[in-house]
C-alpha positions, 0 to 999 in steps of 0.5 A, spaced: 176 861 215 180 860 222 186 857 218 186 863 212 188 868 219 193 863 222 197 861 215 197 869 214 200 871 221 205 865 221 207 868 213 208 875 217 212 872 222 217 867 219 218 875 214 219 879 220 223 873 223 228 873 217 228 881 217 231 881 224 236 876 222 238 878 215 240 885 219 244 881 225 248 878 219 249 884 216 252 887 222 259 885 222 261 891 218 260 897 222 262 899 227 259 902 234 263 909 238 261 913 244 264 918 249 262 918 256 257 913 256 261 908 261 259 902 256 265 898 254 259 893 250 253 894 248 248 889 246 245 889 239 237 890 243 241 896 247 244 899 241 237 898 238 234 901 244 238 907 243 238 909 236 229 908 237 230 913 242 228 908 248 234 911 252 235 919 254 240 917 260 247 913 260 248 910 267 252 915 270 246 920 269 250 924 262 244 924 257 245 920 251 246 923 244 245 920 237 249 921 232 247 920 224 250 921 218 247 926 213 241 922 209 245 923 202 250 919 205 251 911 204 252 910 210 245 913 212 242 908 208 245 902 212 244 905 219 236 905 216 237 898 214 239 896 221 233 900 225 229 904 222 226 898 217 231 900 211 229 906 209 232 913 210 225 916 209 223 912 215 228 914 218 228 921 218 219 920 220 221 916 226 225 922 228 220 928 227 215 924 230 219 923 236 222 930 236 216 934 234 212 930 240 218 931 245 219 924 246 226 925 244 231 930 242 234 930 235 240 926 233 246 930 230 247 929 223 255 929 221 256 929 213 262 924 214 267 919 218 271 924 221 266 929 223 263 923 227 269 920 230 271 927 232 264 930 234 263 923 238 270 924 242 269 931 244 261 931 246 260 926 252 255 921 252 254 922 244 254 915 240 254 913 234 256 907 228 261 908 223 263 904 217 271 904 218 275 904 224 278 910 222 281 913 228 275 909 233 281 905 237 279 910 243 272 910 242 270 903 241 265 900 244 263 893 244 258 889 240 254 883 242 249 879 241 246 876 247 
């Protein structure tokens, strides 16, 4: 009976395993931008804590922002895929959750690139991803994976 238990949590774990390092293939492919935030790179673990509302405050005391794309947009879809277990649905749950409860502020939500890059570039301590490297040069933070 022991046995049945075990085999079933050591099944859950390998998936959760292979989850976690599909989503870190799928990384190459965006890109992440911040102003004010004092961050020249940022791990994939901090980055995660920032988009799961881990994190209110840079390091230099100015309060962070989320930004988001509009649920309609593909984009969104992707950043659902890299934290908030690939659904927008989930998505926007988590943030009503954490909103409504007054653990996190809401993210800002942006309809495309260029309202993101230009909302990010003049709005200190906001962050966000992008799928185009369209106009970041400025705004780029590094990535890694450590």
């Amino acid at each position: 009976m022991a046995s049945k238990y075990i085999c079933a949590f050591l099944s859950l774990w390998l998936a959760t395993f292979t989850v976690f390092a599909q989503t870190k293939e799928k990384t190459e492919d965006f890109w992440v931008i911040g102003n004010s935030t004092q961050l020249e790179t940022i791990s994939f673990d901090e980055l995660t804590r920032v988009f799961r509302a881990q994190l209110e405050y840079w390091d230099n005391n100015t309060m962070s922002e989320v930004i988001l794309h509009q649920s309609k947009s593909m984009d969104a879809t992707k950043t659902a895929q890299l934290f908030y277990d690939g659904s927008i649905r989930n998505m926007q749950r988590f943030w009503l959750t954490m909103v409504f409860s007054g653990r996190a502020r809401s993210p800002k939500y942006l309809d495309n690139h260029q309202e993101i890059v230009d909302y990010v570039r003049n709005t200190p301590g906001s962050i966000a991803i992008v799928y185009d490297r369209t106009g970041i040069e400025d705004l780029e933070i590094q990535l890694t994976y450590d």
